[in-house]
C-alpha positions in Angstrom: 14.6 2.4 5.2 12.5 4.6 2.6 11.9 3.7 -1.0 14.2 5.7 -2.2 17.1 4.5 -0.5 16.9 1.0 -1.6 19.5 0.8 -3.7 18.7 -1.3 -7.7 21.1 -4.0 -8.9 19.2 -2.8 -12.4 17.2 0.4 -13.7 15.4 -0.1 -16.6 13.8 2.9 -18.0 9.9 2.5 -19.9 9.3 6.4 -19.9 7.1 6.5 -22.8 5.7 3.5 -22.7 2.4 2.8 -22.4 0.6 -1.0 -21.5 1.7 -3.6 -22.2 5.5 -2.7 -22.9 6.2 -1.7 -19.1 4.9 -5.5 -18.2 6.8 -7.3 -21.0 9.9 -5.4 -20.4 9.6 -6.0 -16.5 9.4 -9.9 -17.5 12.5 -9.8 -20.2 14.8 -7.9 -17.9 14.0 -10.1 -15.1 14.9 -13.3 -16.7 18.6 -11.8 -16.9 18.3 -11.0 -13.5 19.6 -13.2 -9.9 17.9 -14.1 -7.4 18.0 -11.5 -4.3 18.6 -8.7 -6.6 16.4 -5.4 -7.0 15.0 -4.1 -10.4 14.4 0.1 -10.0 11.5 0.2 -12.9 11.2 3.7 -14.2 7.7 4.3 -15.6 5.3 7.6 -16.3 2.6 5.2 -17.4 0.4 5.7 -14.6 -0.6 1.7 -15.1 2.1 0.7 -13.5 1.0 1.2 -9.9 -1.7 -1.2 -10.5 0.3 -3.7 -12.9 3.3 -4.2 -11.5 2.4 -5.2 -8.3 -0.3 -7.3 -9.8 2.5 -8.8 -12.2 4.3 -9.3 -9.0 2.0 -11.1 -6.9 1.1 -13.3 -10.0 5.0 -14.3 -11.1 5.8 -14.6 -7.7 8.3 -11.5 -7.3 8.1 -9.3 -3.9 6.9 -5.9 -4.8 8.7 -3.8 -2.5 6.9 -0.7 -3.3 7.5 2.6 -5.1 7.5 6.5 -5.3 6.3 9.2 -7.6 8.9 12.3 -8.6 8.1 14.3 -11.3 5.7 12.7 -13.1 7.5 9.3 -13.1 7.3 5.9 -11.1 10.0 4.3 -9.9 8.9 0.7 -8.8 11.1 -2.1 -7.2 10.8 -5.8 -7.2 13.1 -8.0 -5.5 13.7 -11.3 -8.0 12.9 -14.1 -5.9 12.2 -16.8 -7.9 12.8 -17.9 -11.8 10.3 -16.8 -14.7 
């Protein structure tokens, strides 16, 4: 399966958005989220390919990976444990 057929419980659009706000909004929407389901992060802050999966690896979420289209990121992260 490619990136960009994994399919998001949630999108959450940061386009804009510059550091810290794509981090903190990754974190709030999360919270909401279940465990086993996939946040789609929509970014053009070009931060986000190193912060996110840093964030990841630090909160203990599974960075499944992401693509570039148009000048934006779209990340996902599988939820896998509570924040």
């Amino acid at each position: 399966m490619e990136i960009k057929d994994i399919k998001a419980d949630v999108v959450h659009d940061v386009v804009g958005t510059f550091c810290p706000i794509p981090i903190s909004e990754t974190a709030r929407v999360m919270k909401d989220m279940k465990i086993g389901q996939i946040l789609e992060l929509v970014a053009d802050d070009p931060g986000v390919v190193e912060d996110i999966p840093a964030w990841c690896k630090s909160t203990g979420q599974e960075f499944l990976g992401l693509y570039e289209e148009d000048g934006e990121y779209h990340l996902f992260i599988r939820k896998v444990k509570e924040t």
